[in-house]
N, C-alpha and C positions, 0 to 999 in steps of 0.2 A: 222712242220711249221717253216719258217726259222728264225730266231732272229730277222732281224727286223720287222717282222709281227707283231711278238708276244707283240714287245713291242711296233708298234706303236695302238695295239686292244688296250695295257691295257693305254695305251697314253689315245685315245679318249673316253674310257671308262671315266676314270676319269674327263676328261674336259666335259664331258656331262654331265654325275650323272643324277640326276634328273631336270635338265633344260629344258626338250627339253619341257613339259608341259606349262611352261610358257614362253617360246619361241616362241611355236605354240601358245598360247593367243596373245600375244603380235605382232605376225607377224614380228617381230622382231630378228637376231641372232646376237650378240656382235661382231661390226666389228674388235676387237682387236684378238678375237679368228681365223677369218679368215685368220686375218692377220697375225697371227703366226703360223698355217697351212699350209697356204700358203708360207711360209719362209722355213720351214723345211720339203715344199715337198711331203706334203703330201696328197695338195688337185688336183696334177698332175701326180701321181707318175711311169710313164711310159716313163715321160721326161729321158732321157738318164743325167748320171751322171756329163758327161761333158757340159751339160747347168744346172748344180745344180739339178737336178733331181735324184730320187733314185733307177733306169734303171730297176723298176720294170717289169715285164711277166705279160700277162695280166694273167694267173691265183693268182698272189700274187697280182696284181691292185683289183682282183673279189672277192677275201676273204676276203682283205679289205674291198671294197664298200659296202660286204653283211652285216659286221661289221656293219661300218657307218648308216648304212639304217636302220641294227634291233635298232639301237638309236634312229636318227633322218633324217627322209627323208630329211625335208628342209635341212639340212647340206649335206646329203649325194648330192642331188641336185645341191650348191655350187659345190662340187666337179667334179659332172660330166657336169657341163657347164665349169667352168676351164679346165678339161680334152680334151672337146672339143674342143677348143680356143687352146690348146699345140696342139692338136692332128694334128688342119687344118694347123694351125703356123709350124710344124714340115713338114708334108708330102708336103705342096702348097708351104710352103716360099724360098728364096734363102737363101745358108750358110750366110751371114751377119744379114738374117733378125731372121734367124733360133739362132745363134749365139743372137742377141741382146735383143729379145723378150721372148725367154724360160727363159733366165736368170732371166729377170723381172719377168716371173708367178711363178719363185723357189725363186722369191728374196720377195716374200709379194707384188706384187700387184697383185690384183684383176679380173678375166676376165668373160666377158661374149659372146655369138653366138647369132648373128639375125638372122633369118630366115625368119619366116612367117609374113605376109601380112593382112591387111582386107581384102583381097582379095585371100591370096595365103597362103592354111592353106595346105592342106594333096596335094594340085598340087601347089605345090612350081616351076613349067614353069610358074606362074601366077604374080613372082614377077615382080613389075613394078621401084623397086631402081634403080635411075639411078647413076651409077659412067662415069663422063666422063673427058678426059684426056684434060691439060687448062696448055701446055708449060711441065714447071717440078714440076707440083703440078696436082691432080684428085682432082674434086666437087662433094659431094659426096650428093644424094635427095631423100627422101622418107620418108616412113614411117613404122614401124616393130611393130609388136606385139607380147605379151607373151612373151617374152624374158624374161628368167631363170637367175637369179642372176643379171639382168641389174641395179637392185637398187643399188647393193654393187660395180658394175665395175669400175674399173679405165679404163681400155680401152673395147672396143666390137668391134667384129670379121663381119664385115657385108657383106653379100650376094647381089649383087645386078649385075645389067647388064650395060655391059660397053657401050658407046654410040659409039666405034667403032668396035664394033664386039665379040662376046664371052659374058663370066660371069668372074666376078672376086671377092674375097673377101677382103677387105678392112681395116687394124685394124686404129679403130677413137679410139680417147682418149673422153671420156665421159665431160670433162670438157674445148671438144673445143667449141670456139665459133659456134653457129647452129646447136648443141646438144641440145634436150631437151628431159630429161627421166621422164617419170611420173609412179609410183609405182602402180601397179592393187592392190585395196584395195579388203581386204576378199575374196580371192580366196577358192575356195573347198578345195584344199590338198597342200602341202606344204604351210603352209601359212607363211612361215617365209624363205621363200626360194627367195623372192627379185623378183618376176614376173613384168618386168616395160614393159611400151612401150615407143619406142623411136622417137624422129620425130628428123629427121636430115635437114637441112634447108641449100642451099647451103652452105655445111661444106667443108671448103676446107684445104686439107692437101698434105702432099708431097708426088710426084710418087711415093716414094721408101715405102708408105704406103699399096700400091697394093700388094700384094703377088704373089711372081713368076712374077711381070708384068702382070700377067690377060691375059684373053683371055682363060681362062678354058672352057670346056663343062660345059654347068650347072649342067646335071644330072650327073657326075661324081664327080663334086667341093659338090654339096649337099650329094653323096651317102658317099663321104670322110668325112665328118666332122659325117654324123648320126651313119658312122658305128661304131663311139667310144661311143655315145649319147646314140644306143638301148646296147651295152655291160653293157656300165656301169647301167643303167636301169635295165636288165633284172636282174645283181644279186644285185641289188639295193630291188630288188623284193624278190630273195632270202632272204635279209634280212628284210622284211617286215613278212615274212613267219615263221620266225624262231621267232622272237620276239612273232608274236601271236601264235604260237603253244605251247612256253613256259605259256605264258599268261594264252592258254585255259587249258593246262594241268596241272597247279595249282592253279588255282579253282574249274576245276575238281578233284584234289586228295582231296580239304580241304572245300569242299562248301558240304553240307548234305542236305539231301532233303528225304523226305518219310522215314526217320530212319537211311539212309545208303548215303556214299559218291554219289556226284553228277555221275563221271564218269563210277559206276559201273552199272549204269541206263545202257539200251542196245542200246537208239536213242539215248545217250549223246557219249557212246560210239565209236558208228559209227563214228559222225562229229568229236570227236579225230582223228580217223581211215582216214577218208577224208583231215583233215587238216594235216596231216603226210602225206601221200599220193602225195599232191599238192606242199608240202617242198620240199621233196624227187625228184619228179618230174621235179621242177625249177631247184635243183642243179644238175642234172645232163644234164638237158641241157647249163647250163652254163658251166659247164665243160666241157663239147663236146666243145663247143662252143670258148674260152678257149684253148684247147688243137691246134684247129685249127688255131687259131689265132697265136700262140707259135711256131706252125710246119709249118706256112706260109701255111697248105692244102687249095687247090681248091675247098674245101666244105667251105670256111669261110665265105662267104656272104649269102650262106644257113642257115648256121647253125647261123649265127648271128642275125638273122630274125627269125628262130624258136625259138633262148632262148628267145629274146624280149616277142613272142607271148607268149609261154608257160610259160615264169614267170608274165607277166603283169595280162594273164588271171586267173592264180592260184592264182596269187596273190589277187586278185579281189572276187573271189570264198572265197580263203579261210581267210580273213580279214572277209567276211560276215559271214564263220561258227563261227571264234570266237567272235567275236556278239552274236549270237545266242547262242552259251556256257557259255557265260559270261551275257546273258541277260543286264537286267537294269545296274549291273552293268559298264558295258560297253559303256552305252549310255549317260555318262557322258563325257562333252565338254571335252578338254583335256586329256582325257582316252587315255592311249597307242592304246588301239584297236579300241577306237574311231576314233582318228588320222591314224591309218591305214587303218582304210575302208574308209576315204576322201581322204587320200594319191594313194590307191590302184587302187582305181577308174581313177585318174589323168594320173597313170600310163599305161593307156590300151589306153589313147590318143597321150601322146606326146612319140615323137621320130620314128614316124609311126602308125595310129592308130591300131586298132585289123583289123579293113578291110583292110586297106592297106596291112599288114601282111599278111593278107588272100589272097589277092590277088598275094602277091609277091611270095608267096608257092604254089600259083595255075599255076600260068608261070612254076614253075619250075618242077612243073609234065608234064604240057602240051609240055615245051620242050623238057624233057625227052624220049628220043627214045627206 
């Protein structure tokens, strides 16, 4: 593992400890913690060195995130909506914009990605944002929902359709005038993870806000910003998976039941066996996944689509065996693997659902000759 991994794991290790329990009570994560995460890099770390970034691979971005995640999803969440926001900022923007804005998300401010719509949740061709161009300033109209860390944003990255042709994304500073972000109170999983929704009200900011100048395809400007969203998710998953297997495998060594250790049972066993199974299984599709990402291969939009599904729905599965390992104990609010089977669930929606998945994996047999 290479030395700055290692020392930014025992990094977040420590600044989490045992927080994340009243974190997730709270719905709440300490904006100073972000924002010195976000300083030193750590909640974007793919950004290239020369926009203050620490030119992480996405396999050393995915070991991290699995980190982060076997902690605290909502944090790890943070992370990967900032990720996204450098990601789109990096690939859509021009050198000026690329230059002035990554430095911001490696310098401590805060980002978030609009996407969906009440209208336009898994068919994102449904958004109805309008950005329209007004001299040397775009007006930016609409309205966005579930938006991942939009509570803590200083700026949000928004998708919307330009009034004279194409799609464009748009970075608004949260605290322009015709900004209004309201916080989803008690969400299922992540609940400290900042879910707001935004209503922007002729917001009006300067052309050079448009990234690239606009006029993207849509389903290309959206497949660019998700394909960092299901990455970082899927080992986000992975670390959801490694936390509850630890979890279930020491209550199994030290929980006694009928005379003898919980796990020596043969049904306790199994759901061991199944919850290794489903660990093992996520990490190595993220690593495919990962490696293809690293070697630029023409399987990367595949295989980025497969880790997503395969870790979200393992994930899913197996946050519910360790429930079931952990019984009652477990079914206490704030319970690590309480929190991961609300968390785990969340995960098989956002960033493409499991259908969507499914469906995106069935195109690619069907097209397969």
């Amino acid at each position: 593992m290479p030395d700055g991994l290692a020392a930014a794991r025992v990094l977040l290790t420590d600044l989490v400890g045992d927080r994340a329990e009243s974190w997730d009570r709270t719905g709440l994560l300490p904006r100073e913690l972000l924002v010195r995460l976000g300083a030193a890099g750590y909640l974007c770390p793919q950004v290239a060195t020369a926009h203050g970034g620490l030119g992480w691979d996405s396999a050393e971005d995915g070991e991290f995130t699995a980190h982060v995640g076997s902690l605290c999803s909502s944090l790890r969440s943070i992370m990967t909506s900032q990720g996204m926001a450098a990601w789109t900022i990096d690939r859509l923007g021009t050198e000026q914009q690329r230059s002035g804005l990554l430095t911001r998300l490696t310098g401590g401010e805060l980002a978030a990605v609009a996407f969906s719509e009440p209208q336009a949740g898994s068919d994102l061709s449904a958004i109805t944002t309008r950005i329209v161009r007004d001299g040397d300033s775009v007006v930016v109209d609409g309205i966005k929902t579930w938006s991942t860390a939009a509570a803590y944003a200083d700026i949000v990255v928004v998708v919307g359709i330009l009034g004279d042709g194409g799609a464009g994304a748009v970075v608004v500073p949260t605290r322009e005038p015709g900004v209004q972000v309201e916080r989803i109170a008690d969400p299922l999983g992540c609940r400290a993870a900042g879910h707001a929704d935004i209503r922007l009200t002729r917001v009006r900011l300067p052309a050079t806000s448009l990234l690239g100048g606009g006029g993207q395809f849509l389903p290309l400007l959206v497949t660019t910003a998700l394909a960092y969203g299901r990455m970082s998710v899927a080992w986000g998953c992975v670390g959801i998976l490694r936390a509850c297997l630890a979890a279930a495998g020491a209550h199994a060594r030290s929980r006694e039941q009928f005379g003898r250790p919980l796990g020596s049972h043969q049904l306790v066993a199994r759901h061991l066996a199944d919850l290794l199974m489903a660990e093992q299984a996520a990490t190595r599709a993220c690593e495919h996944a990962s490696r293809c990402w690293d070697e630029g291969s023409a399987d990367q939009v595949l295989a980025t689509v497969l880790a997503k599904h395969v870790s979200a729905t393992q994930a899913a599965r197996g946050s519910a065996i360790a429930v079931q390992v952990l019984a009652s104990a477990a079914t206490r609010d704030g319970h690590m693997v309480a929190r991961a089977y609300r968390d785990a669930k969340c995960m098989e929606i956002i960033e493409g659902s499991n259908e969507m998945c499914q469906l995106l994996l069935a195109d690619h047999v069907l097209a397969t000759k």
